[in-house]
C-alpha positions as CSV (number, residue, x, y, z in Angstrom):
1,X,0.0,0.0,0.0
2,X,1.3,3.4,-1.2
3,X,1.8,6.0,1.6
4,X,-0.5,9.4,1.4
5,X,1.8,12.1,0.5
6,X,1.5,15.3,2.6
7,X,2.2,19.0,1.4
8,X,5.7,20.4,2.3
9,X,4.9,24.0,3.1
10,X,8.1,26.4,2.6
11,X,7.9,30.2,3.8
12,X,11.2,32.3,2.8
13,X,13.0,28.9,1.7
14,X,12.3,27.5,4.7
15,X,10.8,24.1,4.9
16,X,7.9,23.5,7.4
17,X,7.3,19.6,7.8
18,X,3.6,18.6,8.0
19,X,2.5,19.2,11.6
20,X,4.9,21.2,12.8
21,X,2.8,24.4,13.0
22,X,0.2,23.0,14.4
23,X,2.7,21.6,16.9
24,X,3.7,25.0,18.0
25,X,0.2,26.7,18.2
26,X,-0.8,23.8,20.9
27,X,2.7,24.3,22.6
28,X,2.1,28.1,22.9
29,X,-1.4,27.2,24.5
30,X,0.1,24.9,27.1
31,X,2.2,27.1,27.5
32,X,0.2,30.1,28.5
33,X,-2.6,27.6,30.7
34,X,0.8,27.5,32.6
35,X,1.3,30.7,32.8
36,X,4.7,30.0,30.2
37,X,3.7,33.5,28.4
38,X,7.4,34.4,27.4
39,X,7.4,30.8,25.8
40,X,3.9,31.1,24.7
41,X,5.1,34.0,22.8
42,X,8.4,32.5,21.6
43,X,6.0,29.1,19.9
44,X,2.8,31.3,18.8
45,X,5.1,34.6,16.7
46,X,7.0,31.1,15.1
47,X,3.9,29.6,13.9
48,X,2.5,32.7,12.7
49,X,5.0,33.2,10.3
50,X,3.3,30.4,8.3
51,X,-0.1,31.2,9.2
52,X,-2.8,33.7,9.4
53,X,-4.1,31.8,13.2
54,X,-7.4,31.7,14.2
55,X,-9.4,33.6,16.7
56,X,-8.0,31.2,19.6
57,X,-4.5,31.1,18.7
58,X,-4.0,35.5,17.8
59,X,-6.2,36.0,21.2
60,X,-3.6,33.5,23.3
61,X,-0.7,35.7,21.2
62,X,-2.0,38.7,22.1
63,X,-2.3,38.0,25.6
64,X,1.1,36.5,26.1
65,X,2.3,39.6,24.4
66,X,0.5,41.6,27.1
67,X,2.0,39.6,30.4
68,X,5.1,39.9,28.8
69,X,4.4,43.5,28.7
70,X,5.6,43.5,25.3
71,X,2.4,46.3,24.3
72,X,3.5,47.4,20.8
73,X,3.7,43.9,19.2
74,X,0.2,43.2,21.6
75,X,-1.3,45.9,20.0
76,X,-0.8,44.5,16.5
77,X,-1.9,41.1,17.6
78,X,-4.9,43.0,19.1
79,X,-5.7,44.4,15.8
80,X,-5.6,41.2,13.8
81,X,-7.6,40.0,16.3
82,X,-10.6,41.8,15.9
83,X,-10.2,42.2,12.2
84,X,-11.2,38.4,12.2
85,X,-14.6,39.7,14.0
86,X,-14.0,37.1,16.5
87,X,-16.8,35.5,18.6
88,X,-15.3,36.9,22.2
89,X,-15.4,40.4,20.6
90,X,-15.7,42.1,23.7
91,X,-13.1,40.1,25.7
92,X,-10.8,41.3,22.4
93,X,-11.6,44.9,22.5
94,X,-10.8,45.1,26.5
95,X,-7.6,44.1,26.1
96,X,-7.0,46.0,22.8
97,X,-7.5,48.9,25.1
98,X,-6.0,48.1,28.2
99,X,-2.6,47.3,25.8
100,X,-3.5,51.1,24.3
101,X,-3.5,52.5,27.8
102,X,-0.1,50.9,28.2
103,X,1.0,52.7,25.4
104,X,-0.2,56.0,26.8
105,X,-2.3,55.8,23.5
106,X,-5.7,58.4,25.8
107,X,-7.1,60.0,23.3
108,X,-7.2,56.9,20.8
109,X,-8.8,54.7,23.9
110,X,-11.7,57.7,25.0
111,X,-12.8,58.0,21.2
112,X,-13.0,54.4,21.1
113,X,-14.8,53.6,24.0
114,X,-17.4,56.9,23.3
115,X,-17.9,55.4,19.9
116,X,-18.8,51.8,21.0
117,X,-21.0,53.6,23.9
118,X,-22.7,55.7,21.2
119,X,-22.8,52.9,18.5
120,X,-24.7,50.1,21.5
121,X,-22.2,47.2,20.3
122,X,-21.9,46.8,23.7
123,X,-23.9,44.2,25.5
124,X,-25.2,45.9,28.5
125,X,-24.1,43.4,30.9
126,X,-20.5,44.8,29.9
127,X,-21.1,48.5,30.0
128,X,-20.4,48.8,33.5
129,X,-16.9,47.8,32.8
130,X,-16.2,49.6,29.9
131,X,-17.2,52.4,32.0
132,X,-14.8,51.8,34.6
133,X,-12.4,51.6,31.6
134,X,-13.0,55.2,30.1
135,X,-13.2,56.5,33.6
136,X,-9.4,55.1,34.6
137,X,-8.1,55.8,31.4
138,X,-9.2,59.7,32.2
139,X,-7.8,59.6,35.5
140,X,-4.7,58.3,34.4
141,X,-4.0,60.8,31.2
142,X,-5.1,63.4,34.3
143,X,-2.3,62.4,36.2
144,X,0.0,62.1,33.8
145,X,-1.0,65.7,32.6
146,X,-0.8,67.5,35.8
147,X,2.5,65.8,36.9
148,X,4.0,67.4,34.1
149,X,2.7,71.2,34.7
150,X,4.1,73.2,36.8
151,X,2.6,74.1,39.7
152,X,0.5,77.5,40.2
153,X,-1.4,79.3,42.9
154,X,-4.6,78.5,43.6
155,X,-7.3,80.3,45.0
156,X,-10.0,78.9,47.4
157,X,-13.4,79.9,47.6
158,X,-13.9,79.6,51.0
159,X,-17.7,79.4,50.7
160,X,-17.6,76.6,48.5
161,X,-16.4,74.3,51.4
162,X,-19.4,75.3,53.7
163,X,-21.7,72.2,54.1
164,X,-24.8,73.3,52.5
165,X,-23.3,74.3,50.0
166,X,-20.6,71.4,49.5
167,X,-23.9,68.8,49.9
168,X,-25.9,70.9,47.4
169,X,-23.4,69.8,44.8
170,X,-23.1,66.6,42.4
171,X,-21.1,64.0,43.9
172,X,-18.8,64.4,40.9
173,X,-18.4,68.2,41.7
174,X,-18.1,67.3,44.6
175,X,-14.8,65.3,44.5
176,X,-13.2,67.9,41.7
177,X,-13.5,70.6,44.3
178,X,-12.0,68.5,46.7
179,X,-9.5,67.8,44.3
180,X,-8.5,71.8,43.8
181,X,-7.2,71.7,47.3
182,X,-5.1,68.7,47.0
183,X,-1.8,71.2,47.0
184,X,-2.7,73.9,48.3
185,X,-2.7,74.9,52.2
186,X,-5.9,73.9,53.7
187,X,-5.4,74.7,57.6
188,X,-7.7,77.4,57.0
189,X,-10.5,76.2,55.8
190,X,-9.8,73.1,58.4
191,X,-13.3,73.2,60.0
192,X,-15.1,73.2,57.1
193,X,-13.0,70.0,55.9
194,X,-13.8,68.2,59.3
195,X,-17.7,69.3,58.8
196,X,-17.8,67.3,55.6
197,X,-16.1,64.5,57.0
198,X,-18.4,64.1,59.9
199,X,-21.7,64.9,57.7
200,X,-24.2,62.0,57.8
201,X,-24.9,62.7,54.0
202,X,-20.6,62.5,52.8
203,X,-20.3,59.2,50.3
204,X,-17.2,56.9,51.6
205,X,-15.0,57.6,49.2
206,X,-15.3,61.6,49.2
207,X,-15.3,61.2,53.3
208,X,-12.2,59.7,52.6
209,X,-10.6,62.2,50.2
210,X,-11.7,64.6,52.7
211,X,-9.5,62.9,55.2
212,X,-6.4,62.5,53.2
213,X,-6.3,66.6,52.1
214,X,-6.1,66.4,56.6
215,X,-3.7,63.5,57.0
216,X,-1.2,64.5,53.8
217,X,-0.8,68.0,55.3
218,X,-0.5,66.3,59.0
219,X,-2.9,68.7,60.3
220,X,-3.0,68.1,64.5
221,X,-6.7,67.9,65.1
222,X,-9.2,65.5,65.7
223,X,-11.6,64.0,63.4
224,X,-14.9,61.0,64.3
225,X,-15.3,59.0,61.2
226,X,-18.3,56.8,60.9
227,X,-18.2,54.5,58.3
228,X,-20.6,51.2,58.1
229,X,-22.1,51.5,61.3
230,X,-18.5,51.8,62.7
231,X,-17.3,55.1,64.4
232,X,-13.6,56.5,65.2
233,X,-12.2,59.5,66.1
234,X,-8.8,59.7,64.9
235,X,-6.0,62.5,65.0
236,X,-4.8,63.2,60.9
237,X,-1.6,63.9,62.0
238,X,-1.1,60.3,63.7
239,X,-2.6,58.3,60.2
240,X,-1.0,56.2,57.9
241,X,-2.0,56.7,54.4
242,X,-4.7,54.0,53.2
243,X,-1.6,51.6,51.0
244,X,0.1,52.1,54.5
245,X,-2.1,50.8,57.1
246,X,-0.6,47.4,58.8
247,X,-3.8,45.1,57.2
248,X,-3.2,46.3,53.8
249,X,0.0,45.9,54.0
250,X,-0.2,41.9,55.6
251,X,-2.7,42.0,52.8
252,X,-0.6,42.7,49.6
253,X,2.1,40.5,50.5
254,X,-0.1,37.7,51.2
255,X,-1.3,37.7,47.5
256,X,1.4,39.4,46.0
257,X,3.1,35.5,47.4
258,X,0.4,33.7,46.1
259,X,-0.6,34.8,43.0
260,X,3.1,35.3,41.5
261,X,2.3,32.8,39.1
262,X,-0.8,34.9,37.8
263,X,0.5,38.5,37.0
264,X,-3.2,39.4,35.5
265,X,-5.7,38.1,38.8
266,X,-2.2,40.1,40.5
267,X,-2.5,42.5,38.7
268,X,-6.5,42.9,39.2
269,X,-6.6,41.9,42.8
270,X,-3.8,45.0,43.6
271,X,-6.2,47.2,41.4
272,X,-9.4,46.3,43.5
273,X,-7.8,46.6,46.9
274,X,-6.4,50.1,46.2
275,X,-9.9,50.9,45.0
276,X,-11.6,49.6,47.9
277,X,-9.1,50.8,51.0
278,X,-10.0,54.2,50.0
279,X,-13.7,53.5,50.4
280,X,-13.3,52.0,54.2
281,X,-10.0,54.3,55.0
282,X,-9.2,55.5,57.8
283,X,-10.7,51.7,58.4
284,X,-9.3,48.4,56.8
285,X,-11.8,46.1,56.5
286,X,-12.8,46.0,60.0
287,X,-13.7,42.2,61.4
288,X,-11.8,40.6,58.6
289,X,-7.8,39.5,59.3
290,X,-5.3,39.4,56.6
291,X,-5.2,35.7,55.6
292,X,-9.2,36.3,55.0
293,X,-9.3,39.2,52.7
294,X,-6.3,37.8,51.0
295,X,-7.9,34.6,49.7
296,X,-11.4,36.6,49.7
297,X,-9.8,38.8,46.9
298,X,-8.3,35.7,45.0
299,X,-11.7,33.8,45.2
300,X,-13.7,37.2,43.8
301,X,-10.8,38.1,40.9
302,X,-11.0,34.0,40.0
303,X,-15.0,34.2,40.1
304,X,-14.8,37.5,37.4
305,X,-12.8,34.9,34.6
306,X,-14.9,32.5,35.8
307,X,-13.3,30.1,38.2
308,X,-15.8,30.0,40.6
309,X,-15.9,27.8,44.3
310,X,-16.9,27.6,47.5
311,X,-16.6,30.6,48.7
312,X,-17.2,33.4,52.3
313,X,-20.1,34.7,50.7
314,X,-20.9,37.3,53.2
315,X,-17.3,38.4,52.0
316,X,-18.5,38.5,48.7
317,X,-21.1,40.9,49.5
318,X,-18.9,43.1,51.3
319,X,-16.4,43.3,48.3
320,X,-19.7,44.2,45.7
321,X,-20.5,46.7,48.5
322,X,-16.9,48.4,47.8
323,X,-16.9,48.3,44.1
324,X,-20.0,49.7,44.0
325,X,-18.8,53.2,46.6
326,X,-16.0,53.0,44.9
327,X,-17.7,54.3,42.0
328,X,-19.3,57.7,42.4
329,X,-22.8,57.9,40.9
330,X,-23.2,60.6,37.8
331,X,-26.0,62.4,40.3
């Protein structure tokens, strides 16, 4: 019996024996479920020399490319990517943008997100996180903006700070005129700070930026702080800023150990924490000891791509509770 001859691709005089590419697309998949993503790379760019690749294998490319920060070649990948029109289209986009973010790329990443928002391709069970998207990419290009001004005098409206007038405001306004004040000298409009702080109707998080304009400028005074049913009176001067305080601390070591091997749940879990700390801050979070919130963080950041198990629900709850402050509402 004759044996079936098989086609001997060549690319560039090369030769590429019958199953070798398909060889290293299922090595550079193994290779990233193990969290391999510099060998990942190294198999998937070889094999795409002789191929276009399908949706699976440029997606598994273009992340590996991403958690081996490696953002200009990611981008690329990115973009063949959704020139396929693959099936997880939105998974796609969300990482074409967070590798455009990378790149410092604002502009390109707030027109883009508007447009999809404007356009409804966006499922509306994902519009909450493309959202949170176009909201951190702004605060980031803000940073990077006003880090490189330099600084000028600012004047303070006095009567802006007074509580009825402060609580009249958006919660939005609210925060940017907290946010004037962040370098500037605000010993004397102290009492007015320390009004807001203790007002029954302050959200967490502004209660908190409230705080820190106090505790940055070590102003000696006291302060009572109610936040979930909990009340302290603290001295600004004596605080720790929130990334400081001994939990959070216990806390980012504890995952920063255990999820070394996943740099994006990492990645995530450090985001989330720093989001949250400054909703409970000058609190941690409260009843809850390190080794807790640590594998209470892993277990949410696992659930959100999916890996879900048994789980301290109540915990759960608590964490939705945070995301949710740590948002403030367009009102």
């Amino acid at each position: 019996m004759r044996k079936k001859r098989r086609n001997i691709q060549k690319q560039d005089n090369v030769i590429v024996f019958p199953g070798t590419i398909e060889k290293l697309i299922a090595d550079g998949h193994h290779f990233a479920e193990h969290y391999q993503y510099d060998l990942a790379v190294q198999a998937l760019s070889e094999a795409l020399q002789y191929t276009e690749g399908d949706e699976s294998t440029l997606s598994v490319y273009a992340f590996s490319l991403y958690e081996t920060r490696d953002f200009e070649k990611a981008k690329e990948a990115c973009e063949k990517l959704l020139a396929v029109g693959p099936n997880k289209y939105i998974e796609a986009m969300e990482l074409y943008l967070t590798v455009c973010m990378e790149l410092k790329e604002f502009n390109q990443v707030e027109e883009l997100i508007k447009s999809l928002l404007e356009e409804q391709v966006i499922p509306e069970e994902s519009i909450p996180k493309f959202i949170r998207l176009q909201e951190l990419n702004a605060r980031i290009a803000e940073n990077i903006i006003q880090s490189s001004e330099p600084d000028v005098e600012v004047k303070i409206d006095d009567a802006q700070f007074q509580k009825d007038h402060f609580f009249s405001l958006s919660y939005m306004r609210q925060f940017q005129l907290l946010q004037t004040v962040r370098q500037v000298n605000v010993r004397h409009i102290e009492q007015e700070i320390i009004a807001i702080i203790e007002d029954e109707r302050v959200h967490p998080l502004l209660q908190s930026e409230a705080l820190l304009l106090l505790v940055n400028q070590q102003v000696n005074t006291t302060v009572t702080v109610t936040k979930f049913n909990v009340q302290l009176t603290v001295n600004p001067a004596e605080l720790m800023a929130p990334n400081a305080l001994p939990v959070t601390h216990q806390v980012m070591d504890l995952v920063e150990d255990e999820l070394q091997q996943e740099p994006s749940a990492l990645d995530m879990v450090q985001y989330l924490i720093t989001r949250h700390i400054a909703v409970t801050y000058p609190f941690e979070w409260f009843d809850y000891d390190a080794r807790e919130i640590a594998d209470g963080y892993t277990d949410f950041v696992h659930a959100m791509f999916g890996e879900v198990k048994e789980t301290d629900y109540d915990l759960m709850d608590f964490f939705q509770k945070l995301e949710q402050l740590s948002e403030l509402p367009d009102i």
